[in-house]
Structure formats: structure tokens, C-alpha cells
C-alpha positions, 0 to 999 in steps of 0.5 A: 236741271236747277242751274238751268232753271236759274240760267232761263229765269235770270235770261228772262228777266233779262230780256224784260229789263231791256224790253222795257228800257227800249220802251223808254230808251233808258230815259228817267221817265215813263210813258204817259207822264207828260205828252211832251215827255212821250215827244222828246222819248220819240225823237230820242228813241228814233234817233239812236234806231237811225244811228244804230242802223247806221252803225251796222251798216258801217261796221258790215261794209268795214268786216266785208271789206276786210275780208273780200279784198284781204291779202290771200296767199301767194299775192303780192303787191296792191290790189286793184285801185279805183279812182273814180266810182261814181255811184258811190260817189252819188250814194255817199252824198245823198245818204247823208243829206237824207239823214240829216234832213230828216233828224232836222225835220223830226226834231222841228216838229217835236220842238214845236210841239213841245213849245207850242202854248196852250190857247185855254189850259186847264190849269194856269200857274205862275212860278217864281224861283228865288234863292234858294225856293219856290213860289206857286202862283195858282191862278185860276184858283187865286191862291198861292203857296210861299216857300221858305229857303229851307235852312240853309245847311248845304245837307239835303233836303227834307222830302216831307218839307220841299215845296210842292207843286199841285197839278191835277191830271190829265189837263192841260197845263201852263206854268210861267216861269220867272225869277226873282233874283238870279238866273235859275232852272226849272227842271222836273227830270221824270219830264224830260223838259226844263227850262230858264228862269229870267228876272224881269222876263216870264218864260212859258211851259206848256204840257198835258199830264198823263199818270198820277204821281209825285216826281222830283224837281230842282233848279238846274242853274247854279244860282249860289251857295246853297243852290243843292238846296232847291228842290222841290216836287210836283205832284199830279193827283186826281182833280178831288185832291188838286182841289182839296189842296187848293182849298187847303190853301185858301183855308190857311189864307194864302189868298190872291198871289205874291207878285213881282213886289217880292223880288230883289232890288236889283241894285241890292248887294247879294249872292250872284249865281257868276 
């Protein structure tokens, strides 16, 4: 009776580990962290529903075949060949068409919703990456945070000391992106979405936020040495503690931004991410 128990606790909690992996589609994310989030974990869960449905098909024609029109007992020779079938035919071009122009068809239209500009976000910040940090530009409050290029140790970093990036929830969001020096990658995983980081070009990443919480961010380019070293955080509060950040940062006199006249001449001698 007791190995049963345990036999019926350990299938249940089974099951809702996968219930809850198809929720997510085993993506290192959950519902509501960003609107483009909730896009990208559509089209990848719709996609691998289609493949799958696909895979059975195949695999029960394959076991049909193998079984209706095996060799039986006393047979001899081959079994009865078709040249031609043309529904088969019709059915084995169509299909496939139709497939691929409804994956083509699902991925526009999530792209273009994930690329598409905010006409008045809420929140507007400029990012700079640099070796091997992190500049935030927030402005519509017409502040700034700097970050330092942590010590340089090529050990990881110190979670309570990673530039943190504040955004308050559920609004409407625009960051633009750039670099100051070499080609770097803004990532944040828990969003399912990263994007380029260009000298001398501004890229643009649109979202809403959805749920509070802290999610892990890096640079996903290798961009030099201690490239392991660029991390750092966003953080989605509440609008009470975005703008209590924000006047934290006009308190210690991070007012207005740091521009393009940080940036790293371009003819200077340094570290490239080739």
C-alpha cells in the first residue's frame, strides 16, 4: 500500500512538471514576463504541436506499411508495384506547401509584432554596452546610471554589485541600444528576445512588462577578454519603487545622461572582439 502511494505521488508530480513544461514549451521563461515573451513561446509551442503531429503521422504510415504489406508466409517474390498514384502524388505536394506557408505565415506575424515600435511607451531608455559594462540612460526621468568594469578577474560576478536595469511594470517599454566600442548583445533569457549592440548605430527593443521580478541579463557577443564579466539585471518593480530608484539616482547626482562623448575613439589601439 505504501509503494503505491509513493508510486501515485511521484506520477503526479510527474505529470504537473510536464503540464507545466507544456505551459512554457521548456523555454527559461514564464507567462507574462514580457508580451513578446508570450509571442515568441506561441509560435515555438505551435511549431513543435505541428512538427509532432507530423512525426506521428510519418512514423504510423511507416508501422502500417511495415505491417499490411510485409512479406507473409508461403510469399514469394515482390509485392505489387505502382508506378504512378496520383492522389498521392497531389496529397504529398499540397501538404507540404501548406505547411510551410503557415510556419511562414505565424513567424511574420509574430515577428512583426515583437519588432514593431511603441509610438508613446511609457518608459524610455538608452543602453550603452561597453567593455566590459553597462550604461542606462533613463530619459524620461533625465537620469543615468554608469557602471564600472567590475574587476576584471575573469571569476563571476558579484550578484549584489551587477548594474541593474529599472523598469516599472506592466508599461510599455523602449530601450535603444548601442555600443561604445565593439559589437556587443543585449540578452535577458527570462525574455526570449536579444538583440545587436552596434558603435555608431542605435537598434530599438520594444515590450511591455507583465510580472515583477529581477531576471539575469548578459552580453551574448564575444566582445573580449573578460566578455564572462558582462552581465547584469533588470529588474521589474512596482512604479512606487521604479520611481524611488529613479530619485535615488538624482539624489547621488546622476543627472541628465552620459552620451556618445564616452565612447572609444575608434582609431584607438584596443581589445576587439575578432
Amino acid at each position: 500500500m505504501l509503494k503505491a502511494s509513493a508510486v501515485a505521488v511521484l506520477a503526479a508530480t510527474t505529470l504537473t512538471a510536464c503540464s507545466e513544461q507544456a505551459k512554457v514549451g521548456f523555454l527559461p521563461t514564464q507567462r507574462g514576463t514580457t508580451d513578446n515573451a508570450d509571442h515568441v513561446m506561441d509560435l515555438w509551442i505551435g511549431s513543435w504541436v505541428a512538427a509532432l503531429s507530423v512525426g506521428l503521422v510519418t512514423w504510423g504510415l511507416m508501422l502500417w506499411c511495415m505491417i499490411a504489406y510485409r512479406r507473409r508466409k508461403n510469399e514469394t517474390g515482390y509485392p505489387r508495384q505502382l508506378a504512378y498514384h496520383a492522389p498521392l502524388e497531389v496529397f504529398y505536394t499540397i501538404v507540404p506547401i501548406a505547411m510551410v506557408v503557415s510556419l511562414f505565415f505565424f513567424s511574420e506575424r509574430a515577428q512583426t509584432a515583437i519588432t514593431a515600435r511603441h509610438d508613446n511607451p511609457d518608459v524610455s531608455v538608452q543602453v550603452y554596452g561597453k567593455q566590459w559594462a553597462w550604461d542606462f540612460n533613463y530619459l524620461d526621468d533625465d537620469v543615468y546610471f554608469q557602471g564600472v568594469q567590475a574587476h576584471l578577474t575573469g571569476e563571476e560576478g558579484v550578484e549584489e554589485t551587477l548594474p541593474t536595469l529599472y523598469l516599472p511594470v506592466d508599461s510599455q517599454v523602449e530601450l535603444e541600444i548601442t555600443s561604445r566600442d565593439v559589437i556587443h548583445s543585449f540578452w535577458v533569457p527570462a525574455f526570449l528576445e536579444k538583440i545587436d549592440m552596434f558603435p555608431e548605430r542605435t537598434n530599438y527593443m520594444s515590450f511591455t512588462t507583465g510580472r515583477e521580478g529581477v531576471f539575469a541579463g548578459k552580453c551574448a557577443e564575444l566582445c573580449g577578454e573578460f566578455h564572462s564579466e558582462m552581465l547584469f539585471n533588470v529588474a521589474v518593480v512596482s512604479q512606487e519603487e521604479y520611481d524611488a530608484q529613479m530619485q535615488q539616482l538624482r539624489s547621488e547626482g546622476n543627472v541628465g545622461s552620459v552620451g556618445d562623448e564616452y565612447n572609444r575613439n575608434p582609431n584607438q589601439n584596443v581589445t576587439s572582439n575578432n
